[in-house]
N, C-alpha and C positions, 0 to 999 in steps of 0.2 A: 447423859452424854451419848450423841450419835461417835462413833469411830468407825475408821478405814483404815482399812492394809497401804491405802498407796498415800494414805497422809500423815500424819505425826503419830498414831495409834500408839506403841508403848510408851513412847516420850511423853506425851498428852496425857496421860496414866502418871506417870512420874513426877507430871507438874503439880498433880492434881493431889498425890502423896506428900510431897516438898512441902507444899504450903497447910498441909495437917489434917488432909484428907483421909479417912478411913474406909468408907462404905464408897460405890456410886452404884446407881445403875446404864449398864450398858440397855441404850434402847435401840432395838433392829436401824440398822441404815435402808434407805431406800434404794430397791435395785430392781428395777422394774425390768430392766432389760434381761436377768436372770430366771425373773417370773413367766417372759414369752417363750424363754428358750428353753425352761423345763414344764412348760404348763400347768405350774405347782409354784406355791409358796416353800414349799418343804425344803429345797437347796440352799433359799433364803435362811429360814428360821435356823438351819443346820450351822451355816458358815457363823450366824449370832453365838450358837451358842459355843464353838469352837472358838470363836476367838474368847471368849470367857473364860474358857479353861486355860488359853495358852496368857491372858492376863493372872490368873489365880496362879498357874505355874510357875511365872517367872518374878510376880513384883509380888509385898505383903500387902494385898488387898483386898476385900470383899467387893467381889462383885456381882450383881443379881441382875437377870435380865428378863426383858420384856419384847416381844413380836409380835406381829399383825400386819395384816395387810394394810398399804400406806396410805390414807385417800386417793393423795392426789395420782397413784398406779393407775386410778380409775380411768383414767384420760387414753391415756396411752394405751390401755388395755381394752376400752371400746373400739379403739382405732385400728388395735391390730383383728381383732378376734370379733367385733362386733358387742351393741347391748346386753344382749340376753349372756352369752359366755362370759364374759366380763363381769357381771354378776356372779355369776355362778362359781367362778375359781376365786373370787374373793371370798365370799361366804364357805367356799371349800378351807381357804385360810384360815377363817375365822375359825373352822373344824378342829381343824391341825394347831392351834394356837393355844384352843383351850384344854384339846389335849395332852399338852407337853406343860400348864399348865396342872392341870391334873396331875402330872407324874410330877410336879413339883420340880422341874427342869427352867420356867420362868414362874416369873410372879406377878405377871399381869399381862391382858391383851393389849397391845399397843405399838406405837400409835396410830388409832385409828380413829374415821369421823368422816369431815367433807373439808372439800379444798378449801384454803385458806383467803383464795382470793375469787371474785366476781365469774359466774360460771353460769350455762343455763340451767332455768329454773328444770330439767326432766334430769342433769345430771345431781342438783341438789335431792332430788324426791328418791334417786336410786342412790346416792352415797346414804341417806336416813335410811332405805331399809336393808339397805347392806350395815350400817351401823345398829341398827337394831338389832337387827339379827345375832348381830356379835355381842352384843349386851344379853342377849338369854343366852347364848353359849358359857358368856361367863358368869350368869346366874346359877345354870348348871352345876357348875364345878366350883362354884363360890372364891369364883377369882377379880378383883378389879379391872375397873379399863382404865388407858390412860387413853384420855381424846383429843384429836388434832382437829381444830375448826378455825375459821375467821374469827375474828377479833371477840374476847369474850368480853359480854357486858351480863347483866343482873335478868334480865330478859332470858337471855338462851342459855344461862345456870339452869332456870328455871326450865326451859323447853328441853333441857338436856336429862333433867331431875326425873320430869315426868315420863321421860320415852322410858329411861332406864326402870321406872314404876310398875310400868307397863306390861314388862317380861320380868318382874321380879328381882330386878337388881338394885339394893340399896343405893340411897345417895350417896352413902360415906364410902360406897365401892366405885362411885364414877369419879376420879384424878382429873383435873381439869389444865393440861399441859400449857404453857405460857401464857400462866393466867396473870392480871395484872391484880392489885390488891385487894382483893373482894373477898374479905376475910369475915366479918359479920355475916350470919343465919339468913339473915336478910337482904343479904345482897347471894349469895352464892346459894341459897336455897337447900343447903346441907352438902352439896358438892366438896370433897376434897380441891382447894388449892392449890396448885403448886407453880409458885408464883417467880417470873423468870428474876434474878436476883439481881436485876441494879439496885444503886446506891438506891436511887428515889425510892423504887417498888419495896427494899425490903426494909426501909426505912418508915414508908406509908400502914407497911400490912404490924412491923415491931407496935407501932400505937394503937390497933386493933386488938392486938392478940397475939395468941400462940398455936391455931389453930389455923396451920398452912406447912407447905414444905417446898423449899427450896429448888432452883434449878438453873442450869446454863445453858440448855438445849444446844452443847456445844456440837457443831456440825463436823468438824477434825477436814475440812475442804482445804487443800494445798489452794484453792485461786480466791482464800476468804482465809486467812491466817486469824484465829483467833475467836472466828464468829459463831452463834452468836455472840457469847460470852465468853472466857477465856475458862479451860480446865481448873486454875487455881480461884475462881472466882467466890465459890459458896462456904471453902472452909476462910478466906481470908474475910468476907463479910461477917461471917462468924465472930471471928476475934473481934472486927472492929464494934459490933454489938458490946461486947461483952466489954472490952476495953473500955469505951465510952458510957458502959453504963446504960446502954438504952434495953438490955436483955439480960436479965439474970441469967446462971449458970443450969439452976434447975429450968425457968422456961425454955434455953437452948437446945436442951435435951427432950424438952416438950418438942419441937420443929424437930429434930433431927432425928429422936428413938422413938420415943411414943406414938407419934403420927403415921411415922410410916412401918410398925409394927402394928397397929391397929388398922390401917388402911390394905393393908399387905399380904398380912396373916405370918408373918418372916417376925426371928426374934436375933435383935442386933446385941446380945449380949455378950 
């Protein structure tokens, strides 16, 4: 779940409790305009990890969190600052990212990658090596990424596999963010999944396996109430798994504990 101060943020939490939610991760919101005015990620990833503490403080919930610099910052941050700098304090990000990893403050870089939609091919070629980049950063520290890209198919698991190869980061360490059900070895190339949770998708990935995790990429936007998916959306698919019989108890726990305790290096017990 992305969350904001100026959108439903505890509420959104509470929904997400109500309906038998235990864990989530909070994942950094994008704020790009904080990133020109302090020429740093740092204020960004600070405000993430604050509000974490002020959710752990006040509801009964675990929450774990993730930051990095946002693709699509890259746009905006050419335009104020130019190519080359723009570069440069991203990959600075990327620094400051895997370092608070390190200190075991998040649990992965994210999210990061390239824009989600049609851009030109020299801003695709600098979001790859600024993504790269950030993938040895979290080789170093033996942390996961969670990666934000255009639409995932079986192809660019695979192109995504190999960068990560490249600089030493296992497959089962690159989290593959609104990913649709490409849950066979064969389709996802050893990639973690974490596949966004409609009916369809977690319905599609239940006949595959158990080898995926969960998500709502809920964005907490007062002018998009709900989107993309609703805060109660992953524990109530849950139930209905288990209710209808389409997911045993132990393989639920397979998606929800084991996955993402192996994926994570975090023990949800």
């Amino acid at each position: 779940m992305h969350l904001r101060r100026d959108g439903r943020y505890l509420e959104a939490v509470k929904e997400f409790i109500n309906a038998g939610g235990t864990h989530f991760v909070l994942c950094q919101y994008p704020m790009v305009q904080k990133v020109i005015e302090h020429k740093s990620y740092a204020p960004v990833y600070n405000e993430t990890l604050l509000m974490a503490d002020e959710i752990r403080n006040t509801l009964d919930v675990t929450v774990y969190t993730t930051v990095g610099p946002y693709p699509v910052d890259y746009l905006r941050l050419s335009e104020v600052f130019g190519r080359t700098q723009a570069m440069e304090l991203m990959k600075q990000g990327m620094d400051i990212a895997a370092k608070l990893c390190e200190e075991q403050k998040c649990i992965a870089i994210g999210e990061i990658g390239r824009p989600h939609f049609p851009v030109d091919p020299l801003i695709i070629k600098d979001s790859n090596e600024i993504l790269k980049y950030g993938m040895q950063k979290a080789s170093e520290v033996n942390a996961p990424v969670v990666l934000h890209t255009e639409t995932t198919t079986s192809k660019q698991c695979n192109e995504l596999v190999q960068m990560g190869k490249t600089v030493g980061l296992p497959a089962e360490k690159i989290v593959k963010h609104y990913s649709p059900p490409l849950i066979y070895l064969t389709e996802n190339h050893g990639l973690i999944p974490s596949v966004l949770a409609s009916k369809k998708n977690i319905m599609e990935s239940a006949v595959k396996g158990t080898r995926f995790m969960m998500e709502t990429d809920y964005i907490d936007d007062p002018r998009r109430p709900g989107a993309v998916l609703s805060p109660k959306t992953v524990p109530k698919r849950t139930f209905e798994l288990l209710q209808n019989n389409c997911l045993t108890e132990e393989q639920l726990f397979i998606i929800h504990q084991d996955i993402p305790e192996k994926t994570y290096g975090i023990s949800m017990g």
